[in-house]
C-alpha positions as CSV (number, residue, x, y, z in Angstrom):
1,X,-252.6,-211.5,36.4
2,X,-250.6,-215.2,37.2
3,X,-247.2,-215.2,37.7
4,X,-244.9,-217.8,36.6
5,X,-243.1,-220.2,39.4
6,X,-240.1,-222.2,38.7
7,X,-240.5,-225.7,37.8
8,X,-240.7,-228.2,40.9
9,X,-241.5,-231.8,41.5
10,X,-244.7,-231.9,42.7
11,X,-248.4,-230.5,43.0
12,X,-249.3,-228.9,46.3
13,X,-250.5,-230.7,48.1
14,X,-248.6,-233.4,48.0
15,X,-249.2,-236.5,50.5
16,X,-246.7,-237.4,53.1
17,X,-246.2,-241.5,53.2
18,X,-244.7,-243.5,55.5
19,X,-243.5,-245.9,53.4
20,X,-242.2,-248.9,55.9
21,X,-240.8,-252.6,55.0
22,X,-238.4,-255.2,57.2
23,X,-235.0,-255.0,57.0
24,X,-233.1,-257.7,55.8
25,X,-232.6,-258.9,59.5
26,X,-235.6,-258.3,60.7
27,X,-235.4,-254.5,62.3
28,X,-237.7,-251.9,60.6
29,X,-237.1,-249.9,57.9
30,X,-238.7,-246.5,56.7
31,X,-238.7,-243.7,54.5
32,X,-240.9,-240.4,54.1
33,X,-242.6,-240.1,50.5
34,X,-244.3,-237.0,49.0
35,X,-244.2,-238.8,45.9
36,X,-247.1,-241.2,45.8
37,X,-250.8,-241.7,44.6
38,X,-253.6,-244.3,44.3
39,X,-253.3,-245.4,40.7
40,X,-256.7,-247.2,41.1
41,X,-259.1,-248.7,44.1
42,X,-256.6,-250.8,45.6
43,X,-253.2,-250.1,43.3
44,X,-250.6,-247.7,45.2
45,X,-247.9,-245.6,43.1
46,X,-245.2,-244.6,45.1
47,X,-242.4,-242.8,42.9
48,X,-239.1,-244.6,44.5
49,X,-235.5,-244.8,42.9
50,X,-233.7,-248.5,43.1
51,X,-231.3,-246.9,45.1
52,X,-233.3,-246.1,48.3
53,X,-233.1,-249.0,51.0
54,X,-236.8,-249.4,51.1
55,X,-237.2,-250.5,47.4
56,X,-233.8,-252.9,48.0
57,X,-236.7,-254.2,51.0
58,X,-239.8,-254.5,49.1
59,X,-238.1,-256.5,46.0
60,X,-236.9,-258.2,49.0
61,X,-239.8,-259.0,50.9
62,X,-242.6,-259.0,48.4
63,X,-244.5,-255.9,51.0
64,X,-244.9,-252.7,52.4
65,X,-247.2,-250.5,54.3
66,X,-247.5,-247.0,53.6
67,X,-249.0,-245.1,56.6
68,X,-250.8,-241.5,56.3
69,X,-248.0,-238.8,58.6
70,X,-249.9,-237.2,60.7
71,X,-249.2,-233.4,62.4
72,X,-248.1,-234.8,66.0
73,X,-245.3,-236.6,64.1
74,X,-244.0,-233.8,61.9
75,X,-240.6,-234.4,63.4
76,X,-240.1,-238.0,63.0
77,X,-242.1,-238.4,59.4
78,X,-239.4,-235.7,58.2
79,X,-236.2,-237.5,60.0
80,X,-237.6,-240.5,58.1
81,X,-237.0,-238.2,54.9
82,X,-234.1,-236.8,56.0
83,X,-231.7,-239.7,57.0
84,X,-231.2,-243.1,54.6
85,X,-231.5,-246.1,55.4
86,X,-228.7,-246.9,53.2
87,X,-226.2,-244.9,56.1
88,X,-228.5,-245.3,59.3
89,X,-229.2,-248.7,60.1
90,X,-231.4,-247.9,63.4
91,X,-233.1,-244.7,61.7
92,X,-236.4,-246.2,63.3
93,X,-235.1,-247.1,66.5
94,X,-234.1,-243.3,67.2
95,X,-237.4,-242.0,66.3
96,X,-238.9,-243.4,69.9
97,X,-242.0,-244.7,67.7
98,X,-243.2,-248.2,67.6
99,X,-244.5,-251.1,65.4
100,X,-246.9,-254.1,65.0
101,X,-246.7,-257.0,62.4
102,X,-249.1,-256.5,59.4
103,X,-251.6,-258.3,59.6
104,X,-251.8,-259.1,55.8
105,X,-248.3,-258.6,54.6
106,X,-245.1,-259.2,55.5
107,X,-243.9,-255.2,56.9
108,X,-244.5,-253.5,60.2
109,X,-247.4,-250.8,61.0
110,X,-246.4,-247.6,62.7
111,X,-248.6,-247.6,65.3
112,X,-248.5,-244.1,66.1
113,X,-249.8,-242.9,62.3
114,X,-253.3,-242.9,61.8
115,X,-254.3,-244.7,58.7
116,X,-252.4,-247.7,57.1
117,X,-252.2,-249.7,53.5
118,X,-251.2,-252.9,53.9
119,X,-249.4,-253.7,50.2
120,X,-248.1,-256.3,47.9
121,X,-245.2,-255.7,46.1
122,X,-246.5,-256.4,41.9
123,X,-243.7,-254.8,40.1
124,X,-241.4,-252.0,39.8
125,X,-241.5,-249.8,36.7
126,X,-238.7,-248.0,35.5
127,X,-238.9,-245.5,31.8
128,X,-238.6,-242.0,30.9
129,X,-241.3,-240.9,32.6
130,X,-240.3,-242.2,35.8
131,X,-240.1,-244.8,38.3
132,X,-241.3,-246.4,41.1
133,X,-243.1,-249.1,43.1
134,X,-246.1,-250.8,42.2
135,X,-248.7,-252.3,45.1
136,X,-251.8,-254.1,45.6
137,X,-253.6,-252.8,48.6
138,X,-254.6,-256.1,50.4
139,X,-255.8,-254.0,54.3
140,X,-256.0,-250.8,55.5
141,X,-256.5,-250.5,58.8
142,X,-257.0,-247.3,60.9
143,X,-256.8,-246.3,64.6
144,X,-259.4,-246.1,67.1
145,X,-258.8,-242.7,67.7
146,X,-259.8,-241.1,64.1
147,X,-262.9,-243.5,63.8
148,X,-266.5,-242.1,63.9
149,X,-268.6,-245.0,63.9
150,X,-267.1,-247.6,61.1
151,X,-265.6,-244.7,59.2
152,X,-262.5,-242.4,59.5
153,X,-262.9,-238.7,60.2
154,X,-260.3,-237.1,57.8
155,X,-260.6,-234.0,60.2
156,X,-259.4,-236.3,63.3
157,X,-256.4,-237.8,60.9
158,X,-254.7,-234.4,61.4
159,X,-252.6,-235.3,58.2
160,X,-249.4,-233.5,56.9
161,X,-249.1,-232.5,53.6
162,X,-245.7,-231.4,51.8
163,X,-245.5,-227.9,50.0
164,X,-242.7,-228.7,47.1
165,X,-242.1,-224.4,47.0
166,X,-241.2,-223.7,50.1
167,X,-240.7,-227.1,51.2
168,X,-242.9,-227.0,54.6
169,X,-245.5,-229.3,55.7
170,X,-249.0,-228.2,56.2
171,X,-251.9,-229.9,58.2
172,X,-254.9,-230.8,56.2
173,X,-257.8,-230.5,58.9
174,X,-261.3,-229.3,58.1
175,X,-263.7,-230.5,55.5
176,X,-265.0,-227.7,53.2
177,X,-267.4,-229.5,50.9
178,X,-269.2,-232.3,50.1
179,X,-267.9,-234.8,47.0
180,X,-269.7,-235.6,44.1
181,X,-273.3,-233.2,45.4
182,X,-272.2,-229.2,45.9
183,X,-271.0,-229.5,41.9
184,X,-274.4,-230.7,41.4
185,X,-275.6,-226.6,42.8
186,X,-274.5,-225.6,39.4
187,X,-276.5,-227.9,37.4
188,X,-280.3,-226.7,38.7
């Protein structure tokens, strides 16, 4: 038997973004988004109303990075979410975290989050299925710390994931299959 659930916003999981641009004087600017997917290889979707500080940034600046929150940060990657830009000016400045220049675009890299896409600002698209920013993924660049060899281990990322029902953040930790070859058990 299924039981019906109320209508919400997302699919669970959703991914928790970083989504972080320049102020228009120079100080760092970011915003938590569970809205946001890979629309192809190296094309970033990130649904984003005109009215948030960090869309005002990206028109602004032509870039963005959008950094993968990770469990340690919890607190910080929902203040991000919590508190606009629009009313806190130093929102960064309070979370204690810290940045580096890009080195592709024109936005800062948390240095503290694990995993970051380096983007170029190609368009924003507004209609009556929705809106958002539009990015060309130029870098991504990941820390030390998650690397096994020249790859990332997704089960060192410790990322956070956002449950739209209950509205809590879940860690996504342990790899439970292999892509593209256990499917491939049913076909023998």
């Amino acid at each position: 038997m299924r039981k019906k659930l109320k209508l919400t916003e997302g699919i669970f999981p959703m991914p928790v973004l970083m989504v972080t641009t320049y102020n228009e004087d120079g100080s760092v600017n970011v915003m938590n988004a569970a809205w946001g997917t890979m629309q192809s290889r190296n094309t970033v979707a990130l649904q984003l109303t005109e009215s948030h500080k960090t869309v005002k940034n990206i028109r602004a600046r032509g870039s963005f990075t959008v950094s993968i929150a990770d469990a340690d940060h919890v607190v910080e990657a929902d203040y991000f979410g919590v508190v606009t830009g629009n009313k806190v000016v130093n929102k960064f400045e309070k979370s204690g975290l810290t940045t580096s220049k890009a080195e592709m675009v024109d936005a800062p890299v948390i240095n503290e989050f694990p995993i970051c896409l380096e983007c170029e600002f190609i368009q924003y698209q507004k209609n009556e299925y929705g809106c958002g920013v539009i990015g060309k993924v130029v870098n991504i660049t990941a820390d030390e710390r998650i690397m096994v060899g020249d790859k990332p281990d997704m089960t060192l990322v410790n990322a956070i994931a956002f449950d739209p029902y209950t509205h809590g953040y879940y860690k996504v930790t342990e790899r439970v299959g292999e892509a593209f070859k256990d499917g491939l058990k049913l076909d023998q």
